[in-house]
N, C-alpha and C positions, 0 to 999 in steps of 0.2 A: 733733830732733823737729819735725814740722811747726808753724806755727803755725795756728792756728783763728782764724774770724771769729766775731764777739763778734755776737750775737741781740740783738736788740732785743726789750726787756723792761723792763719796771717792777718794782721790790722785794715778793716778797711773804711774806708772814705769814698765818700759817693754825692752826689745830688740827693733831698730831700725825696724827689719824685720819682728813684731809681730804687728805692728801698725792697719796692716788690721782686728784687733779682733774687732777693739772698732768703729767702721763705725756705728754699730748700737746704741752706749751711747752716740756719737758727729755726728751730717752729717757733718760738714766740713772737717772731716777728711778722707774722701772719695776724695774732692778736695786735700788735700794735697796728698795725694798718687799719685796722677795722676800727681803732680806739683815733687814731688820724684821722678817717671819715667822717668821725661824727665829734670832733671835740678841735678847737684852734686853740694850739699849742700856748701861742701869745695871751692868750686870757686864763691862762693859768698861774695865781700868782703863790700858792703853799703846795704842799705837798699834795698828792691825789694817789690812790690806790683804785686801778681798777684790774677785775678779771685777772688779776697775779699779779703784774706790772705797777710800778711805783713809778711815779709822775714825779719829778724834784726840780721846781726851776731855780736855776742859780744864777745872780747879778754880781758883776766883777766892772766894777771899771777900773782896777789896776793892781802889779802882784803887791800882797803882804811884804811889810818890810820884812817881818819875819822867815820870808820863802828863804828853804833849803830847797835848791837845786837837783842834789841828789837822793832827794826819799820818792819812793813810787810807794802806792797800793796796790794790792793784788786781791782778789775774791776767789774762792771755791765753790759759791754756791749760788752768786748770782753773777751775770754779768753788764755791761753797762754798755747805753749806748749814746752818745751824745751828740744833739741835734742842735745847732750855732741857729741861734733866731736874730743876732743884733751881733753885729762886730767883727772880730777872728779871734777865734778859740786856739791856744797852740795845746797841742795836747803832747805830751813827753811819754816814751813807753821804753822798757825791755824786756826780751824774755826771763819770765821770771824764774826759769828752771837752769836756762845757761849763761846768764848777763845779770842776776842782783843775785846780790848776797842778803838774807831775810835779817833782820834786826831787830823787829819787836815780831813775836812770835802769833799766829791765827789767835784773831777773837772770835769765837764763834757765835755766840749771840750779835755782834755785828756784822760778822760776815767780810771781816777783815784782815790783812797782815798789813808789815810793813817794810819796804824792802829800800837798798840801797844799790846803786848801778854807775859804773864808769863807763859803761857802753849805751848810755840815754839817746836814743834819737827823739826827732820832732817830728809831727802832722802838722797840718797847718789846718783847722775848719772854718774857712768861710761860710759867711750868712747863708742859708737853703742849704750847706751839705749837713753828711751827719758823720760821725765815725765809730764803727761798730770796734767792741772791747771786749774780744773773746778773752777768757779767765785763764787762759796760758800767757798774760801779760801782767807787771806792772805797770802801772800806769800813773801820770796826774794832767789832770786839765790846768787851765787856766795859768800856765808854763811861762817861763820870761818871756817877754816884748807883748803879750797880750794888752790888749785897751776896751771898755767898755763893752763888754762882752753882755749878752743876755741868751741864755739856753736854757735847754729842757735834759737832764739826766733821767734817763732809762734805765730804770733794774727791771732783771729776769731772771728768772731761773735759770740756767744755765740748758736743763732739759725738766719742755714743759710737757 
């Protein structure tokens, strides 16, 4: 698979019903809308691929004892969007070019690295928003003080 060049972009967070702003910073989020019209996110309980886009809902009601704090993921080739259906999702990010330092190096049949960051902030996604995860970040969801979370993860191609 080819690789993709990563967009320059800032992290965002929105209203579920705001999503149609950002069709012109991502096109696949034009498919997702359309896959939003005819599908309720909530009655999705495994994985779903449709039209490029990977549908993954994830149930959290609290961190792994196991969470390290500072490991983020980072993509090259797809990016993620994640939409908080149940709870508050914290989501933790850095730039992954000027703020982590990479530690396990690109998988590329998963479409993964893994990075480490002293400079980690937080989002906060309440219920109805979403937060858009352009592939110039590390990232990890469901970040300390989170509870009872239920969401939908968005992969895309980075350019569809």
């Amino acid at each position: 698979m080819k690789k993709q060049k990563s967009r320059p972009c800032n992290m965002i967070t929105d209203r579920i019903e705001n999503i149609d702003k950002y069709t012109l910073l991502f096109s696949g989020v034009s498919r997702l809308i359309k896959i939003l019209e005819s599908k309720q996110l909530s009655d999705i309980n495994s994985k779903e691929s449709i039209d490029g886009i990977d549908l993954i809902p994830i149930f959290s009601d609290s961190v792994s004892a196991i969470f390290d704090e500072s490991v983020l993921e980072a993509h090259k080739i797809f990016m993620d969007i994640h939409i908080t259906l149940e709870g508050t999702d914290i989501i933790a990010y850095a730039d992954l070019k000027n703020e982590a330092t990479i530690f396990q190096e690109y998988d590329e049949t998963n479409d993964y690295l893994l990075a480490k960051s002293g400079e980690i902030k937080t989002l906060t996604v309440p219920k109805g928003y979403f937060c858009i995860i352009p592939n110039t970040f590390a990232h990890m969801a469901l970040y300390k003080n989170h509870s009872k979370v239920k969401k939908m993860v968005v992969k895309m191609p980075v350019d569809f």
